[in-house]
Structures are given as structure tokens and as C-alpha cells.
DRENLO-400876 format. One record per residue: residue in three letters; z, y, x of N, C-alpha, C in turn. Coordinates in steps of 0.1 Angstrom, whole numbers, padded with zeros to 4 digits, always signed. Atoms other than C-alpha are relative to their C-alpha. Example, Ala and Ser with C-alpha at 12.3 -4.5 7.8 and 13.67 -1.06 7.14 Angstrom:
BEGIN
ALA+0000-0012+0009+0078-0045+0123+0000+0012+0009 SER+0000-0011-0009+0071-0011+0137+0008+0011-0008 
This chain:
BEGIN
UNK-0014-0001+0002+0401-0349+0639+0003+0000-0015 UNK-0003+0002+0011+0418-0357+0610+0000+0015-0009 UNK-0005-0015+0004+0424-0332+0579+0012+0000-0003 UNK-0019+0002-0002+0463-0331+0580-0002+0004-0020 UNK-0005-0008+0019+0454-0310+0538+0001-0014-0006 UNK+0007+0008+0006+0439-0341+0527+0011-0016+0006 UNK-0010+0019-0005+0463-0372+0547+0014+0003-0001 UNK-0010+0001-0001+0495-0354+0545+0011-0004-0011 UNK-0011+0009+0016+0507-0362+0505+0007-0009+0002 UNK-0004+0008-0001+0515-0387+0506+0012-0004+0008 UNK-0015-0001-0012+0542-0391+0537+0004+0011-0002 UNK-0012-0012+0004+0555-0356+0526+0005-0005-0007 UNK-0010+0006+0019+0565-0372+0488+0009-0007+0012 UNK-0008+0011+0001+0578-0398+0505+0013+0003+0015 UNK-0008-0008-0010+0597-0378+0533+0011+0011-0010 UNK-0012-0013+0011+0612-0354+0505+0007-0011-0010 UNK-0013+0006+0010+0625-0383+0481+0007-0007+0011 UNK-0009-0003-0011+0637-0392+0513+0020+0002+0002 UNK-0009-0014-0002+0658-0365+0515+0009-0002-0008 UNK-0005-0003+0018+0667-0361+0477+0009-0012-0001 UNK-0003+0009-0004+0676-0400+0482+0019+0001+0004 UNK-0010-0005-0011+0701-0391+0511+0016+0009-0009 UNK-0010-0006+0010+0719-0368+0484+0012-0006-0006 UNK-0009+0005+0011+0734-0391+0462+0002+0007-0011 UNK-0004-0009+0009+0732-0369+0435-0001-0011-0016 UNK+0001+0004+0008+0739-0377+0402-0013-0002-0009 UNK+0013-0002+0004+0711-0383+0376-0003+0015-0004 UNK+0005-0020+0010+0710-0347+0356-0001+0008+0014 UNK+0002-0007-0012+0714-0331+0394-0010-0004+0004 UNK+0010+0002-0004+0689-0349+0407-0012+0006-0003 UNK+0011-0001+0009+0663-0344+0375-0004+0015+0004 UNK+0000-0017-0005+0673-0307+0389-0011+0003+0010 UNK+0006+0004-0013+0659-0312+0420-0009+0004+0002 UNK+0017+0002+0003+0630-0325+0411-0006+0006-0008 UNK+0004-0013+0009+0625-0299+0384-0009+0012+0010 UNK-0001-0009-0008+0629-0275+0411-0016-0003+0008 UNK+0010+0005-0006+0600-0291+0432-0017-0003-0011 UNK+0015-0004+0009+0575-0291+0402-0001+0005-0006 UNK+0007-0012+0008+0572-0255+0398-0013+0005+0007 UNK+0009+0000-0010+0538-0243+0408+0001+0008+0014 UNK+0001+0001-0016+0530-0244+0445+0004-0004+0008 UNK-0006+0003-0012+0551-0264+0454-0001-0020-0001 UNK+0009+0010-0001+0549-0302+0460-0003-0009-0008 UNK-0002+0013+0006+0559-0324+0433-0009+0005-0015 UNK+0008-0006+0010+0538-0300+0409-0013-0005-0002 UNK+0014+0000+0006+0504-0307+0391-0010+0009+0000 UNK-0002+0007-0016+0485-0302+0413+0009+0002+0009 UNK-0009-0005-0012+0505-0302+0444-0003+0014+0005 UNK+0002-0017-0012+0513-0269+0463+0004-0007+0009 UNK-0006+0001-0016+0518-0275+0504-0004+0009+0008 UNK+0002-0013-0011+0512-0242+0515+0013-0003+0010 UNK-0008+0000-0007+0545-0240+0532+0004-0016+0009 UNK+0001+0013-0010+0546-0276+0545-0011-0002+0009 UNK+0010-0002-0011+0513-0269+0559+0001+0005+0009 UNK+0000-0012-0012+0516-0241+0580+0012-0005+0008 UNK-0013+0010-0013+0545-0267+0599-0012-0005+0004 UNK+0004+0015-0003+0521-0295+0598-0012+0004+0007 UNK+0006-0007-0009+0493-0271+0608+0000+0002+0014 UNK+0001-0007-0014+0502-0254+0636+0009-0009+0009 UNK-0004+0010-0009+0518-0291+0649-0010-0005+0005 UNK+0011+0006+0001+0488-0304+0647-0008+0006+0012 UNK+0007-0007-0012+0471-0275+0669+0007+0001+0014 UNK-0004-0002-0010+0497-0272+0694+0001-0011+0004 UNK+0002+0013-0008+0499-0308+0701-0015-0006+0002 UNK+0013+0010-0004+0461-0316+0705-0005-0006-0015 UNK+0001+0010+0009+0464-0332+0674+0005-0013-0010 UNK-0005+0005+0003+0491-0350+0663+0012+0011-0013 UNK-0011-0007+0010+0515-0338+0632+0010-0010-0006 UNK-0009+0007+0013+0532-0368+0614+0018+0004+0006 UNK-0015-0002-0010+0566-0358+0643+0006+0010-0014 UNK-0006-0016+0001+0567-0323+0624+0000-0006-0018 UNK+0002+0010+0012+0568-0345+0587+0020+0008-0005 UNK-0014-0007+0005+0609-0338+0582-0001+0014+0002 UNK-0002-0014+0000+0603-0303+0593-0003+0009-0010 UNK+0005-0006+0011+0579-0296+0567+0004-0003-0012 UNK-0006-0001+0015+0599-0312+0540+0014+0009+0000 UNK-0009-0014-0001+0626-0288+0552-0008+0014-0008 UNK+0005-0011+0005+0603-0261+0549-0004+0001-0012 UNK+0003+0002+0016+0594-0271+0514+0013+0004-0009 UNK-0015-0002+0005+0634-0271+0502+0004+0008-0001 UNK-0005-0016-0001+0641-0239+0519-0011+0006-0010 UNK+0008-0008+0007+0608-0223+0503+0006+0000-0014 UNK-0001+0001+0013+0619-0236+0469+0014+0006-0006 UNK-0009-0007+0003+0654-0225+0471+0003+0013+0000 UNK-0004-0018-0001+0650-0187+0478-0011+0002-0009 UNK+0009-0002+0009+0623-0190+0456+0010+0003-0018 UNK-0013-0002+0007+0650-0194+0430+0009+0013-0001 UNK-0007-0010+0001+0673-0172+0442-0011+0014-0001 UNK+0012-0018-0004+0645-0140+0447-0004+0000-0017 UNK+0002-0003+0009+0638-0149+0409+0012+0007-0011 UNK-0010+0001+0006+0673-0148+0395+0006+0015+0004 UNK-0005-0010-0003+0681-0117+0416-0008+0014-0006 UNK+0012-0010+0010+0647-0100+0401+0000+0000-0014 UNK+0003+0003+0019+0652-0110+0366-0013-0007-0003 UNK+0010+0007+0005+0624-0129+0364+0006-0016-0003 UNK-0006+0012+0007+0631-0159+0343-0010-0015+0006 UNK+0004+0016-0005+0621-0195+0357-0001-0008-0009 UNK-0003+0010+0008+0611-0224+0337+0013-0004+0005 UNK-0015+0013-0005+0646-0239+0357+0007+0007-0006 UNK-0015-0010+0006+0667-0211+0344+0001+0000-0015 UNK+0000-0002+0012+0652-0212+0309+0004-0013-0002 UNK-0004+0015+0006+0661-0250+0305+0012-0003+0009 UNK-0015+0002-0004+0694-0252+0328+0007+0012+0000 UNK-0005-0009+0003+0704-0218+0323+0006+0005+0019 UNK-0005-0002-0009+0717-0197+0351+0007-0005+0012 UNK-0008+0011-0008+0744-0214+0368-0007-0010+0008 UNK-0001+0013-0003+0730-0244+0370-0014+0006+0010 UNK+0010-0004-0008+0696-0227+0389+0007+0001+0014 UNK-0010-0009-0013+0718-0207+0415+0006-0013+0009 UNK-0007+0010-0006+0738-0244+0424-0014-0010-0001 UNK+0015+0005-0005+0702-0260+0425-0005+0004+0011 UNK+0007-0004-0010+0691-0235+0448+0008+0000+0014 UNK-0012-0004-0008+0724-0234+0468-0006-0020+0007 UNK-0001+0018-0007+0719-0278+0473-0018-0001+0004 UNK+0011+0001-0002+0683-0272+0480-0004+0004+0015 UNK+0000-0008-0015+0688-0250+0509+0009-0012+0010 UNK-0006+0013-0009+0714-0279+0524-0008-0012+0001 UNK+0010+0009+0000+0687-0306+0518-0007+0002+0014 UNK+0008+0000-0009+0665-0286+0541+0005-0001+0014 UNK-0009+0000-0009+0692-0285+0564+0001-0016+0004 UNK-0001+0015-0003+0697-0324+0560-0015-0010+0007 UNK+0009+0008-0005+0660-0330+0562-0004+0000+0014 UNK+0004+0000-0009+0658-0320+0597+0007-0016+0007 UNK-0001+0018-0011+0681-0353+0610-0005-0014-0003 UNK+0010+0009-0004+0653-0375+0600-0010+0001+0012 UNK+0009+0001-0009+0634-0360+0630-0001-0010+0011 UNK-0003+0010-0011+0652-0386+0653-0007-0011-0003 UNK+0010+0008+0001+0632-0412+0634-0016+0002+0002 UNK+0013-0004-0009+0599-0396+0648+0003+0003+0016 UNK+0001+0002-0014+0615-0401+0684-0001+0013+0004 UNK-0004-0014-0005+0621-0363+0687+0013+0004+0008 UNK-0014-0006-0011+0644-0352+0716+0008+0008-0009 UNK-0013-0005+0001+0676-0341+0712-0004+0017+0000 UNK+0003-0010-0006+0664-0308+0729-0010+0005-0009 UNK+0007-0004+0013+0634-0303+0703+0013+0000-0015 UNK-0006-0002+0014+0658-0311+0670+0010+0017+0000 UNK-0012-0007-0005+0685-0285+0684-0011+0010-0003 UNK+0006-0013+0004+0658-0261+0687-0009+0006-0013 UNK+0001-0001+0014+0642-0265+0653+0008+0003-0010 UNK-0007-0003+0013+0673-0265+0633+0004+0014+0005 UNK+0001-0016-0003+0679-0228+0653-0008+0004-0007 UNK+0007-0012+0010+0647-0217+0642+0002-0003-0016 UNK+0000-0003+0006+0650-0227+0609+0015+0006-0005 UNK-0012-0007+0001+0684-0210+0607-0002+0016+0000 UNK+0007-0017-0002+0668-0175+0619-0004-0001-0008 UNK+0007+0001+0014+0642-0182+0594+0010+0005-0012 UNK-0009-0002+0012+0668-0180+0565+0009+0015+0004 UNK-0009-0010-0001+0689-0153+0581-0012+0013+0006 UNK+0008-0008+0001+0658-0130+0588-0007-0002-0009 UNK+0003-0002+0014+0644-0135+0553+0014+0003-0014 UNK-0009-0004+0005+0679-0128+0541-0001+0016+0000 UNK-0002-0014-0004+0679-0094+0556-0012+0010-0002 UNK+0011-0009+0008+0641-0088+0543+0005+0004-0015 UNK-0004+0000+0017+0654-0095+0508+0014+0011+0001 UNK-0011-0007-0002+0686-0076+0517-0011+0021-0002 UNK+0003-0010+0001+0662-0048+0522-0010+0009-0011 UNK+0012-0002+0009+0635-0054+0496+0011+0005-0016 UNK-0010-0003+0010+0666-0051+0472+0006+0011-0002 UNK-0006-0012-0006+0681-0022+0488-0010+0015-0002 UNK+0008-0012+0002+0650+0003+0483-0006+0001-0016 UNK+0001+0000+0013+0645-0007+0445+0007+0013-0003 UNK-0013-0011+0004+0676+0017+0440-0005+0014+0005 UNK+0000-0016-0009+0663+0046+0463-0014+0005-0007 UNK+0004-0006+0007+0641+0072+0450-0014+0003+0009 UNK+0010-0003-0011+0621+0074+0484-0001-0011+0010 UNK-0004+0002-0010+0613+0052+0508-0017+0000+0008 UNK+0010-0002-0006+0588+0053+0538-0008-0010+0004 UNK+0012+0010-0004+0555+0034+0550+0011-0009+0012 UNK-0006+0000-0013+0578+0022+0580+0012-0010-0007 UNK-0012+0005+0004+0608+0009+0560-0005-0012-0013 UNK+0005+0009+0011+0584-0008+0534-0007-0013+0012 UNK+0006+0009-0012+0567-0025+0564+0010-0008+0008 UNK-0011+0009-0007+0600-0036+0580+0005-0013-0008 UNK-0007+0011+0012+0613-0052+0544-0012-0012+0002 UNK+0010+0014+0004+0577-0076+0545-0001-0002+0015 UNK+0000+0009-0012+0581-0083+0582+0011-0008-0003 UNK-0011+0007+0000+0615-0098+0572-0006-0012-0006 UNK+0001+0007+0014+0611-0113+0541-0012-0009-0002 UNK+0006+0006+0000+0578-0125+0539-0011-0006+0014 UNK+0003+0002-0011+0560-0123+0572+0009-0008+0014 UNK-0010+0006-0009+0593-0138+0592+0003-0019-0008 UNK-0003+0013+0007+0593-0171+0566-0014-0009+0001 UNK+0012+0002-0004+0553-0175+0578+0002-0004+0018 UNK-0005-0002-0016+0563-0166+0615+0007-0017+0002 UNK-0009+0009+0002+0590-0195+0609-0004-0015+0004 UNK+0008+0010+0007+0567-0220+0597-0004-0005+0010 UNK+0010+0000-0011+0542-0217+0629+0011-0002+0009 UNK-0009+0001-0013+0574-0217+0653+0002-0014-0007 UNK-0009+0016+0003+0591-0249+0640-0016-0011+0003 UNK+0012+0012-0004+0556-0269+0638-0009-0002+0019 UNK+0000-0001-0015+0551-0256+0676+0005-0005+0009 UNK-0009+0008-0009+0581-0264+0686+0001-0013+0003 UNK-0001+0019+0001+0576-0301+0676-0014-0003+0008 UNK+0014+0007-0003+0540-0304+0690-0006+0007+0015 UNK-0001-0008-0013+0544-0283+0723+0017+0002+0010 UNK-0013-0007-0006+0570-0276+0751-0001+0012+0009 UNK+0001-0015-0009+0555-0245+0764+0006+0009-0010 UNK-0005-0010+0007+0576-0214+0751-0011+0008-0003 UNK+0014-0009+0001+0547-0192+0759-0008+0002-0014 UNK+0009+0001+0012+0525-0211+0734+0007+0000-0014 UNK-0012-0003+0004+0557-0213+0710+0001+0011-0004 UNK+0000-0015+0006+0559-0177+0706-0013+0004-0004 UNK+0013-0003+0000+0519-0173+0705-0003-0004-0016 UNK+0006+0006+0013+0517-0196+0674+0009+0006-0010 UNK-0012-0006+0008+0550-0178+0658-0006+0015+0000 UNK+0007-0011+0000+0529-0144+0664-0012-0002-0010 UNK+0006+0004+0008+0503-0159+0647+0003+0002-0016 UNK-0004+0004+0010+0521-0167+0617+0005+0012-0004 UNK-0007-0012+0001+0540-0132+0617-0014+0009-0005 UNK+0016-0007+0003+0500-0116+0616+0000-0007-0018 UNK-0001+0004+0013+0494-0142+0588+0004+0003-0015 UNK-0007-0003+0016+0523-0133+0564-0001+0012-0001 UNK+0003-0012+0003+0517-0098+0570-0011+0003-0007 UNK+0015+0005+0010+0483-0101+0555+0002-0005-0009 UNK-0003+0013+0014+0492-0128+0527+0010+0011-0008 UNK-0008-0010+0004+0517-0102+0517-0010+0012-0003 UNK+0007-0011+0003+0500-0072+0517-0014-0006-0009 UNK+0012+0008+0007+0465-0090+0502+0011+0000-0019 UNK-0004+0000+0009+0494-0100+0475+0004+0016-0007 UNK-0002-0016+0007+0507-0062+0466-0007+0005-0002 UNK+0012-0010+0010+0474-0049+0461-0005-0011-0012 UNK-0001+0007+0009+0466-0080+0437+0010+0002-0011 UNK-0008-0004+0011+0499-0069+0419-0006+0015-0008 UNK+0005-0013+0005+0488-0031+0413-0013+0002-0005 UNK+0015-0001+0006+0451-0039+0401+0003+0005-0014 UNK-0003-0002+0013+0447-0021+0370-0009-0012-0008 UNK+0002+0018+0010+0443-0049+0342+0005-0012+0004 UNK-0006+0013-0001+0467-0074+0358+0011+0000-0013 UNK-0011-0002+0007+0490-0083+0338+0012-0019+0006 UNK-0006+0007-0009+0517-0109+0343+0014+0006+0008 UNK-0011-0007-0007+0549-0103+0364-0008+0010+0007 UNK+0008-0010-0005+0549-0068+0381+0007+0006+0008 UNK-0009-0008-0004+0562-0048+0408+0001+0010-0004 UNK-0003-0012+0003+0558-0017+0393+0010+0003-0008 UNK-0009+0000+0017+0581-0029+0360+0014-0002+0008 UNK-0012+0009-0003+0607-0042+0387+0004+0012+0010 UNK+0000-0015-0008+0602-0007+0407+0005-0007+0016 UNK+0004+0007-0016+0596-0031+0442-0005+0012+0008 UNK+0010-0011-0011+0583-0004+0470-0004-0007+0005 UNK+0013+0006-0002+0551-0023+0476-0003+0013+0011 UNK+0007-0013-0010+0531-0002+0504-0011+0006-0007 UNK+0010-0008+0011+0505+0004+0475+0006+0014-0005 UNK-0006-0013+0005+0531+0023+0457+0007+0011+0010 UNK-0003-0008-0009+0546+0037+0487-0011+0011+0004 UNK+0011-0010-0003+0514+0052+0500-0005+0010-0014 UNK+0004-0013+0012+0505+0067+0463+0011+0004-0006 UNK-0011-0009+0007+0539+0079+0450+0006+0009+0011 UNK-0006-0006-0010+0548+0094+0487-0007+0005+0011 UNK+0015+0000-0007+0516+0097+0506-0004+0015-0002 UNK+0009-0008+0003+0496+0127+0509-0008+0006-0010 UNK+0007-0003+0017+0477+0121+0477+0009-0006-0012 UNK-0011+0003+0015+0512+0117+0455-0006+0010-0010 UNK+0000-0012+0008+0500+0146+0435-0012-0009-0011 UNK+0014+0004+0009+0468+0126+0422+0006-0015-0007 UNK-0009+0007+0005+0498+0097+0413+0005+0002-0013 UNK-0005-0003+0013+0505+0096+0375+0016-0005-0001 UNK-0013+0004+0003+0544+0096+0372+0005+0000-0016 UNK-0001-0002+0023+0546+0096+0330+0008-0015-0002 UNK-0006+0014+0005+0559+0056+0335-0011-0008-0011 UNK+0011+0011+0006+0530+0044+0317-0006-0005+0013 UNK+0003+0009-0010+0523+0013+0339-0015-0001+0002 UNK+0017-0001+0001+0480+0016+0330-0001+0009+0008 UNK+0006-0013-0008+0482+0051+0342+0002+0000+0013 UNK-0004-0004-0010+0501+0045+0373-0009-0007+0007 UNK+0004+0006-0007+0481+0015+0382-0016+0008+0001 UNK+0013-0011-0002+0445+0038+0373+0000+0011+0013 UNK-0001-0012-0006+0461+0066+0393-0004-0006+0018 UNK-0001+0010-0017+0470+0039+0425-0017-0001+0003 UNK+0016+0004-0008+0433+0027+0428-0007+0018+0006 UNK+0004-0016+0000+0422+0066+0425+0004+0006+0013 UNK-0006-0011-0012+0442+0081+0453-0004-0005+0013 UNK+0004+0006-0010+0429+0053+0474+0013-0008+0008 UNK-0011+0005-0010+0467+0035+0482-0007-0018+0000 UNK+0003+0014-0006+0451-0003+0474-0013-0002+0011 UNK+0006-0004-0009+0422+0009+0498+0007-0003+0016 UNK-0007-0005-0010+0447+0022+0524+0010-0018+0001 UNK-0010+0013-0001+0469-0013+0520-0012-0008+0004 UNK+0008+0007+0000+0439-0032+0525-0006+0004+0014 UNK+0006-0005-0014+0428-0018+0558+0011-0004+0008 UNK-0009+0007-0009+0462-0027+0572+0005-0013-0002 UNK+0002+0016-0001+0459-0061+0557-0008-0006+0004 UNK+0014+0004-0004+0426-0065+0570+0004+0001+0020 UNK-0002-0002-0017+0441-0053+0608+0010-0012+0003 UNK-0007+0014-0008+0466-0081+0605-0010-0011-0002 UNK+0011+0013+0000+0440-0108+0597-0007+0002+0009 UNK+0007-0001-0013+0419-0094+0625+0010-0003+0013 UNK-0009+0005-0015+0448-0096+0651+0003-0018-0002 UNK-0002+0016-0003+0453-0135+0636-0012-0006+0004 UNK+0015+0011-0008+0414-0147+0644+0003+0008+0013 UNK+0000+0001-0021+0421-0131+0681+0007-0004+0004 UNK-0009+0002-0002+0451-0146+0683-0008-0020+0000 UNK+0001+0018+0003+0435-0184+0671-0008-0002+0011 UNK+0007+0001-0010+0408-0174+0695+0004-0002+0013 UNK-0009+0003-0015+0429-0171+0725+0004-0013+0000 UNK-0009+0011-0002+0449-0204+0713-0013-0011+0001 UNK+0008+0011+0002+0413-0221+0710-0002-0008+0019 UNK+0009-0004-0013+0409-0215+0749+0007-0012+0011 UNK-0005+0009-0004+0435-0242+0753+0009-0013-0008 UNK-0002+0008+0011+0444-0259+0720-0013-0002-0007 UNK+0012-0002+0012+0419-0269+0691+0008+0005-0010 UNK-0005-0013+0011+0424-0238+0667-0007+0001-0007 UNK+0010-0003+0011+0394-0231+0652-0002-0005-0011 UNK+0002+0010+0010+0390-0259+0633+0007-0001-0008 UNK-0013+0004+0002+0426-0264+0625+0004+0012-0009 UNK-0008-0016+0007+0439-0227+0615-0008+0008-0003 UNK+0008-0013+0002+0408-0207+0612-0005-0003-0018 UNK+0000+0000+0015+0404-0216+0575+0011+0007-0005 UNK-0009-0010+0009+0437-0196+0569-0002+0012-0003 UNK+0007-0018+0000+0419-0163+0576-0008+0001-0008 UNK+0012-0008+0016+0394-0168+0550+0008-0009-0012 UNK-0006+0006+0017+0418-0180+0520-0005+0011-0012 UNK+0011-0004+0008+0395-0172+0490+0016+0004-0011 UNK-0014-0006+0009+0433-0177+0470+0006+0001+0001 UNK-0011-0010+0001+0456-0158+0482+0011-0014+0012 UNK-0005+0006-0012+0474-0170+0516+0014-0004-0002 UNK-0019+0005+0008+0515-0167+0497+0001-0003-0016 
């Protein structure tokens, strides 16, 4: 079987200018666009990123037997949407973007605003892959949840910045939204095109929910390592579950609160919170290999998705 990482470039570019095409946008709008699209990870960058077009083209690939080019518009959706909350999640954090530092504000925010409509537009090329009426309908649904349950993570991840407490429970809810429901997303939409059993449908959308919970968490202990440097949640006062477990945890006491960012990150490892994060990122990566296992029993999975459980660099 083919490797969808390695054959898909090519017809994504050419499915996303597509798209961009379809716009009519002026030239300096356009240049936006495509700015937008070659920051890293994502497609039009040096190297290419296709995490997020994969995990469509992926889990199309496994739930149909084998076939992915159908789920092609979906994944340049999912590329658009990724790139435009990517945007906004920077602009709302203060973290400065090369887009923002060379169009300034504004012009980012109405970039990210026509980026999100793109992915919207890319889905009615699916009729040219001979996709039912009844599939497109249910694709542009899910990717509509998708955006309106990663609205409501970010609604929440924004919302506990400000609070002075929040618990294991309410930090776990914010990265089911936000980043584990935009994973989840991914695996449902490339299902939906490559399957018509619901069953399996929700099976591969569970999958993906395990996935970003993992990819997530993996990432928040990588932020809190002492000696990273680089953007930070601690500078941005994010409730990560690292910091939750060591500023609120049992062993807050062994938590240095002085605001020196060295100390807090020395104190985190010490008390044992990137430990304790890592054991329940390790339980969701174990619930996704029994989950690919089951799907092997009547899809080919192993092959196809079980390289996402061992990503050496970092799953989001």
C-alpha cells in the first residue's frame, strides 16, 4: 500500500491553490494567503508541514481499505482552518507572528477571518471526487463542530489565564476542546469520506480524541522543561496540567512562587508534575494503540496509523 506522507504533496498544493484560485483575491491579499500557509508546519513552508492534512488523508486511507485522494478537498480544508486559528490563538496570546510583524494586526485577523471561509469553500470541491451529497453534508457538519468545539476549548483556555485556581478536571476539559477535539475532527472527516459505517466513524474520531490528548500533553511538559527557552506558558500564565498539578497539587508547597521562571520550572520537575503529566499522556497513547488494534481486526491500521504513537517529534 501506498505511503499517502510521501504521494500526497503534490495534489494537496495543487488542491489548496485550488481553493486560493476560487477566491479571486486581489494580489497583496492573496500574497497574504500564501504568507499565511508558509509559516512552519504548515504546507506551503520549507519544508512542508501536513500534519493536519494527514490525519484526514490518514485515517481515509485506513477506513476505506485504502483509498484517500476522495478525502484531498477535506484535507486542504483542514489545512485553512488549522492555519487560521493558528493566527487568531497567536494574536489573542500576544505572541507576535512573522504575518503580524509584516502586515500588522488587522491585516492578520482579516487573513485569518478569509482563511477560515476558504476551508469552508474547500469542501465543494468534494463533488469532483464523486462524493455523495449525503457524505459532503456530513463533512461540512463535522467540520463546523470542529471549529465550534475548539472555539469553546480556547473560550476556556482563555478564561482560566485570569483565575487564580483552576483544577486537574477543568484543565483537562480546556485540551479536550481545543486541542484534542481539532485531532478528534481530523479522524472523523477523513472516516467519513472513506467509510459509511457510523460505528467505525466514531471509532476513528475516538482515536484521534486519544491522539490529541497525548500530542497535547507530550507538548506542556516540553514547554515546562527547565532550559527551554522560546515561547512559554508559564510567561503567558496558560494552566497547563504541569502547572496545575505543581502550583495546586499536593506537592504545591515544594512549588517555587517568587516568579522567577528558572525556579518555577526547577521546582515543576522536583515535585514530580512533568512526571505526573506524562503518565496521563502515556495512558492516552496506550488507549490509541488499542484502539488501532481493534480497527486492525477489520481495517489495515497498523501500518497506516501506528506510526503516530511513536512520533519521535512531537504529534501537534
Amino acid at each position: 500500500m501506498e505511503n499517502v506522507s510521501d504521494q500526497c504533496l503534490s495534489p494537496l498544493l495543487e488542491e489548496l491553490n485550488a481553493v486560493i484560485d476560487d477566491g479571486h483575491f486581489p494580489p497583496t491579499l492573496r500574497q497574504m494567503v500564501e504568507d499565511a500557509l508558509r509559516q512552519p508546519g504548515h504546507a506551503f513552508a520549507s519544508p512542508p508541514g501536513l500534519k493536519w492534512p494527514l490525519f484526514v488523508l490518514l485515517s481515509c486511507q485506513s477506513s476505506s481499505g485504502g483509498e484517500w485522494r476522495q478525502a484531498l478537498p477535506a484535507a486542504a480544508a483542514f489545512e485553512l482552518m488549522s492555519a487560521s486559528l493558528e493566527i487568531v490563538d497567536d494574536l489573542q496570546d500576544g505572541d507576535v507572528s512573522p504575518l503580524q510583524i509584516k502586515y500588522g494586526d488587522a491585516q492578520a485577523l482579516n487573513t485569518a477571518f478569509l482563511l477560515f471561509v476558504l476551508a469552508h469553500r474547500a469542501l465543494w470541491r468534494l463533488v469532483r471526487w464523486n462524493v455523495s451529497a449525503e457524505k459532503r453534508i456530513a463533512v461540512a457538519e463535522a467540520l463546523s463542530m470542529v471549529a465550534t468545539t475548539v472555539g469553546s476549548g480556547q473560550h476556556l483556555d482563555l478564561l482560566y489565564e485570569s483565575r487564580p485556581e483552576v483544577s486537574q478536571d477543568e484543565c483537562l476539559q480546556a485540551i479536550s476542546e481545543k486541542s484534542a477535539g481539532l485531532v478528534s475532527g481530523a479522524f472523523r472527516i477523513g472516516a467519513l469520506l472513506g467509510t459509511v459505517g457510523k460505528p467505525l466513524v466514531e471509532k476513528y474520531a475516538e482515536l484521534g480524541w486519544h491522539l490529541g490528548m497525548y500530542g497535547q500533553l507530550a507538548n506542556d511538559i516540553e514547554d515546562v522543561l527547565p532550559g527551554r527557552i522560546g515561547k512559554s506558558d508559564i510567561r503567558r500564565g496558560k494552566k497547563t496540567l504541569p502547572l496545575v498539578f505543581g502550583l495546586n497539587g499536593a506537592n504545591n508547597r515544594s512549588v517555587a512562587t517568587s516568579g522567577d521562571e528558572a525556579e518555577l520550572r526547577a521546582s515543576l520537575w522536583k515535585c514530580g508534575a512533568l512526571h505526573y503529566t506524562w503518565v496521563i499522556a502515556e495512558v492516552h497513547r496506550q488507549k490509541a494503540k488499542e484502539i488501532v488494534a481493534l480497527l486492525e481486526q477489520v481495517r489495515p491500521a497498523e501500518a497506516i496509523l501506528g506510526p503516530l504513537m511513536e512520533a519521535k517529534d512531537g504529534l501537534l
